[in-house]
C-alpha positions as CSV (number, residue, x, y, z in Angstrom):
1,X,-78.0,9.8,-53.6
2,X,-74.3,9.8,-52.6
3,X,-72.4,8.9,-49.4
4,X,-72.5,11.8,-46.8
5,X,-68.9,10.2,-45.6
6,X,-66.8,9.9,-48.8
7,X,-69.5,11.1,-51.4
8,X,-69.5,7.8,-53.7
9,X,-72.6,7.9,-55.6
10,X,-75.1,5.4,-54.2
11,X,-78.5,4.1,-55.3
12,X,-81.6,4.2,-53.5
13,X,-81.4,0.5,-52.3
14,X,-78.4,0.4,-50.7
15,X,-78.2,0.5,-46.6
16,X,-74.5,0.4,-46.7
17,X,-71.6,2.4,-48.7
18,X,-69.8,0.0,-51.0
19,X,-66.7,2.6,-50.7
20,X,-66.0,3.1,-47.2
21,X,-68.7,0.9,-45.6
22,X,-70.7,3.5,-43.7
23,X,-74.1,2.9,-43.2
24,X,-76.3,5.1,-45.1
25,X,-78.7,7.5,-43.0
26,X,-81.6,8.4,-44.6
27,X,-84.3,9.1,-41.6
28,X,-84.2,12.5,-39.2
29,X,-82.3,11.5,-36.1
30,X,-85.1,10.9,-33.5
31,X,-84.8,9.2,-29.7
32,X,-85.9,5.7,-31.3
33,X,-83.3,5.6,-34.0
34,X,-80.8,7.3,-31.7
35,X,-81.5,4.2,-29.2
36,X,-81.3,1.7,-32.1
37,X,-78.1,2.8,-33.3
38,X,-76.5,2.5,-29.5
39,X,-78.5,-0.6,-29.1
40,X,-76.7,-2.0,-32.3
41,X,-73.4,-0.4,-31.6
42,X,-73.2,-1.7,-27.9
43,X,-75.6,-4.2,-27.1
44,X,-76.4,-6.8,-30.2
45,X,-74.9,-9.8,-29.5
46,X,-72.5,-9.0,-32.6
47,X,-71.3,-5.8,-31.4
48,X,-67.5,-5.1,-32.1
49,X,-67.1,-3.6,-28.4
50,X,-68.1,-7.0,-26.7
51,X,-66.2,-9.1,-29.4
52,X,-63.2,-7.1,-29.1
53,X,-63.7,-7.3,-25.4
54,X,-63.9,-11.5,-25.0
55,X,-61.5,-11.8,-27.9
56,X,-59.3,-10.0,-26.1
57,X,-59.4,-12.6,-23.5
58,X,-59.9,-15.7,-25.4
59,X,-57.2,-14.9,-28.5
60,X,-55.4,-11.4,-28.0
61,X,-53.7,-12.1,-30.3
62,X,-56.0,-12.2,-33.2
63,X,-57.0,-8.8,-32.1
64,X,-53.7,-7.4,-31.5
65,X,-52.0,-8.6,-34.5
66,X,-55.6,-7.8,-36.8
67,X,-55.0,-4.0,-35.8
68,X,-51.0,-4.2,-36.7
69,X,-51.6,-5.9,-39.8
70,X,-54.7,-4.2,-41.3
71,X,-57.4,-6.6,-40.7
72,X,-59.8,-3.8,-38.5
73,X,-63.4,-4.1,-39.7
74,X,-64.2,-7.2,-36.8
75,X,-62.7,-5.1,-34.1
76,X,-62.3,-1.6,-32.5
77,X,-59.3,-0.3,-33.0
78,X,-57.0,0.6,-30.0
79,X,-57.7,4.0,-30.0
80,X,-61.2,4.1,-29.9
81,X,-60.8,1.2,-27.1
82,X,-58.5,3.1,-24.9
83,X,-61.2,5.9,-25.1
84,X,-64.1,3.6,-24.4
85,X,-62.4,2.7,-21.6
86,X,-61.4,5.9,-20.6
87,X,-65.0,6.9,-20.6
88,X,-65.9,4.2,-18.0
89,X,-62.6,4.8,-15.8
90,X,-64.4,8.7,-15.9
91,X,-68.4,6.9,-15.1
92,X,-67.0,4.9,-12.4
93,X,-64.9,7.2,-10.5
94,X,-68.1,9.4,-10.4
95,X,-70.0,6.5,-9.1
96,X,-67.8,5.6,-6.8
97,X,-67.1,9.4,-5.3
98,X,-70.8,10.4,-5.8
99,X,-72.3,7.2,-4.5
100,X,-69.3,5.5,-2.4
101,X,-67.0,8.1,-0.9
102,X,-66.1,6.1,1.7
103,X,-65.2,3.2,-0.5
104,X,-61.2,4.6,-0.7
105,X,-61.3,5.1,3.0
106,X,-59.4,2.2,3.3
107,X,-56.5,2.3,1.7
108,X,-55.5,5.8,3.1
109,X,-56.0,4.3,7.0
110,X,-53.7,1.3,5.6
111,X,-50.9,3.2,4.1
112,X,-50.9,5.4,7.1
113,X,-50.7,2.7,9.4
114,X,-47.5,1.4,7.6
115,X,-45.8,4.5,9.2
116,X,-46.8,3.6,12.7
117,X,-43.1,2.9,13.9
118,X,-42.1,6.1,12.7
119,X,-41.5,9.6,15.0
120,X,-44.3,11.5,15.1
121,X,-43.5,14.5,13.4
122,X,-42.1,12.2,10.4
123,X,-45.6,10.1,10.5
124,X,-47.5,12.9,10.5
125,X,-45.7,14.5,7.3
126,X,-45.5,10.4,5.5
127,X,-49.4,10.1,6.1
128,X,-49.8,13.6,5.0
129,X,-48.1,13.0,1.8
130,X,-49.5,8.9,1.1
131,X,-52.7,10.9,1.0
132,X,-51.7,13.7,-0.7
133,X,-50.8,10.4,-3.4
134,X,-53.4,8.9,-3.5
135,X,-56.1,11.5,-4.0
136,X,-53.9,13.1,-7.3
137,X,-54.0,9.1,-8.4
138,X,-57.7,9.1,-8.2
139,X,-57.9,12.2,-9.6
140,X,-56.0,11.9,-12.7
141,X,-56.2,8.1,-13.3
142,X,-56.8,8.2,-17.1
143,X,-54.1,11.0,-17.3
144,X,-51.5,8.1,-15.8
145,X,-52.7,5.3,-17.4
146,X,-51.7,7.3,-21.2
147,X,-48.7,8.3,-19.9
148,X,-47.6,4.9,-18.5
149,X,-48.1,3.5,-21.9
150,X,-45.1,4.8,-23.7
151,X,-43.1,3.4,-20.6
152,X,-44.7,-0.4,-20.5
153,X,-43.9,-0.5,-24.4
154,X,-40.5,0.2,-23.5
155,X,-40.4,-2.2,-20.9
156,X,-41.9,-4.9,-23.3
157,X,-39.7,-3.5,-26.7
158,X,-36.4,-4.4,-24.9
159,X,-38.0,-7.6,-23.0
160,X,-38.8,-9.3,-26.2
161,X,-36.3,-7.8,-28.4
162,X,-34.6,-11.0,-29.0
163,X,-37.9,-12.1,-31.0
164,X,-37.6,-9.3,-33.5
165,X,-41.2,-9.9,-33.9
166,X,-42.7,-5.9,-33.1
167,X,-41.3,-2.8,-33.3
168,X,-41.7,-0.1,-31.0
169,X,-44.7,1.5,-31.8
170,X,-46.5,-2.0,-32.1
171,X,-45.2,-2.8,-28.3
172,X,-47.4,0.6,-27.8
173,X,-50.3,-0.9,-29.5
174,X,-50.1,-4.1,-27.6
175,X,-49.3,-2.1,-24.5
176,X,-52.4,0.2,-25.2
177,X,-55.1,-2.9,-25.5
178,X,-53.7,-4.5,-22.6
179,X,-54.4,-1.1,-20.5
180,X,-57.9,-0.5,-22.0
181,X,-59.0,-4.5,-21.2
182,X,-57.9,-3.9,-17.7
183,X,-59.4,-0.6,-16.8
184,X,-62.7,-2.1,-19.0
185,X,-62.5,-5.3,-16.7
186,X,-62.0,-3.5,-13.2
187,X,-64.9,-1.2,-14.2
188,X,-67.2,-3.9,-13.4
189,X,-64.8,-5.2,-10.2
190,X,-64.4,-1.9,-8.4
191,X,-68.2,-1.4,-9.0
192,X,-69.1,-4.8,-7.4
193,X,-66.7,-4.3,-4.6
194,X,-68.3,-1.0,-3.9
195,X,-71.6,-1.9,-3.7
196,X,-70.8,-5.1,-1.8
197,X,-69.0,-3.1,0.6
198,X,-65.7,-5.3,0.1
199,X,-62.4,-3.9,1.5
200,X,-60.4,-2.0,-1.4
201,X,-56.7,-3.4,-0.4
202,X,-58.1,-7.0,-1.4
203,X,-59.3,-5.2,-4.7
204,X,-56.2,-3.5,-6.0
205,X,-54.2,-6.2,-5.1
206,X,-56.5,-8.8,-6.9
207,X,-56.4,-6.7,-9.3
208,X,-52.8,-6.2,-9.4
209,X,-52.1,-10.1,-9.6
210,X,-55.0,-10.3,-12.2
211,X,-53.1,-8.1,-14.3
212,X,-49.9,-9.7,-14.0
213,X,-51.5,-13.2,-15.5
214,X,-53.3,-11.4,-18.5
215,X,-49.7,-9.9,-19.5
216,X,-48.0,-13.0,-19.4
217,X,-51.0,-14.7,-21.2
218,X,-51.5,-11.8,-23.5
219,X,-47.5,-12.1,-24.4
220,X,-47.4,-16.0,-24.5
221,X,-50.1,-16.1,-27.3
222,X,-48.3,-13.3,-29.2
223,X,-44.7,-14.7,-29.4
224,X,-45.8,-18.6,-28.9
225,X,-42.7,-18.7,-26.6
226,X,-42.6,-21.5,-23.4
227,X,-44.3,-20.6,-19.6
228,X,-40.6,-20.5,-18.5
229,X,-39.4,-18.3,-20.9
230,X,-42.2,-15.7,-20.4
231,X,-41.4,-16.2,-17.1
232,X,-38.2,-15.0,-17.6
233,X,-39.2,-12.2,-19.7
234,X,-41.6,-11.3,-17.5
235,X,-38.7,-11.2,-14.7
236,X,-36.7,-9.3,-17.4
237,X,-39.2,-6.3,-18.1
238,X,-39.4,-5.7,-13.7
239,X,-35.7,-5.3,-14.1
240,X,-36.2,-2.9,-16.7
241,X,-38.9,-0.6,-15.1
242,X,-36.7,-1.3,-11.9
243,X,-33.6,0.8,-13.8
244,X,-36.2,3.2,-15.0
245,X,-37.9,4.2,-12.2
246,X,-34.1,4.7,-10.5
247,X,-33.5,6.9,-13.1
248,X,-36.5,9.1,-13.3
249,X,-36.1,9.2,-9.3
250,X,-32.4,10.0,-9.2
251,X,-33.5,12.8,-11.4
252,X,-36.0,13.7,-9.7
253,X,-34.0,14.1,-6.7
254,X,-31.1,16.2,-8.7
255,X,-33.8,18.4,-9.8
256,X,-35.2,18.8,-5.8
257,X,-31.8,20.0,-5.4
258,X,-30.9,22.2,-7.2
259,X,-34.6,23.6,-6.8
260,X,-33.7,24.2,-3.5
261,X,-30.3,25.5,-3.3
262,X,-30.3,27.8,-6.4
263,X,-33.9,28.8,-7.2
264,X,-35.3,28.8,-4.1
């Protein structure tokens, strides 16, 4: 018998290989077994998703710095996280649209209302374009959430740069479990929030404070450095995505006009 992953020769009494660790199949794939592999996979009480969930809570940075350093048997890896939950961003944003569609209701009558004071034809074309917004946000949420990535490791590369504790690509890895763990964690909130018929302003911005803790907590267990100094870092890194997001809109605007004076 050998391993159908990395063909090692096996005997007959071993469940797992001793090679690459796969386990070895030897039934027909049937709806029981099918049911007992997700069971064991998701729901056993030993299941990496859950560990690697509450660890990431309780000790980021044993799973953060497992991952960089090689140790990846105890945890999913960041890429498989981000996809799992990636997955549930997809599930719940069908719930919520399928089941709730008035649930975003909300925040579209509250950003319009912040253009009250305005003229009217200026109102109209603000509201017009907040909800405009908002629906491509909720539309391609997992589509932003990769591509902020690459930006928040930035932010975090040059805010801890002093350390010289991570490189770039490890601020990405960092970066990328922080994002999964939240968009896994507001799975559940947005869903309770739905069906509890709670406003969705008091969610996101819940949500947005909740976030800002778990970065600083998430960053304070990684470099061991003081509250006050993460603090500062923390201060440090919205100074930084301050600059950036002047740049990307000054070019934004440059490109708008020259769009419309020379191609249009």
């Amino acid at each position: 018998m050998t391993c159908k992953n990395c063909d090692t020769l096996l005997n007959s009494e071993q469940h797992y290989c001793y090679e690459c660790g796969a386990k070895v199949i030897k039934n027909r794939l049937t709806t029981k077994n099918l049911f007992s592999e997700f069971s064991e996979q998701f729901l056993s009480y030993d299941n990496k998703f859950l560990i690697t969930f509450f660890d990431l809570f309780r000790k980021p940075e044993s799973v953060i710095h497992g991952y960089i350093t090689g140790t990846r048997k105890k945890y999913i890896n960041v890429i498989q996280y981000l996809a799992i939950s990636l997955t549930l961003l997809g599930l719940q944003l069908f719930i919520l649209n399928k089941f709730y569609p008035d649930f975003f209701a909300a925040a579209y009558t509250d950003f319009g209302n912040y253009f009250a004071m305005y003229p009217e034809n200026t109102r109209v074309e603000a509201k017009k374009f907040m909800s405009n917004y908002l629906a491509f946000i909720n539309e391609y949420q997992s589509l932003v959430y990769i591509i902020g990535i690459p930006f928040t490791a930035i932010v975090t590369y040059f805010a801890f740069r002093k350390e010289k504790l991570l490189n770039y690509i490890e601020h990405v890895v960092v970066n990328t479990y922080l994002t999964a763990q939240y968009v896994v964690f507001t799975f559940f909130l947005y869903l309770i929030f739905a069906v509890l018929n709670l406003n969705v302003n008091v969610l996101i911005n819940i949500s947005l404070v909740l976030y800002l803790f778990y970065y600083g907590f998430v960053f304070y267990r990684i470099y061991k450095l003081r509250v006050t100094t993460i603090f500062l870092r923390f201060l440090l890194s919205l100074a930084i995505l301050g600059v950036m997001f002047l740049i990307v809109l000054t070019l934004g605007i440059i490109i708008g006009i020259v769009y419309l004076k020379f191609l249009k």
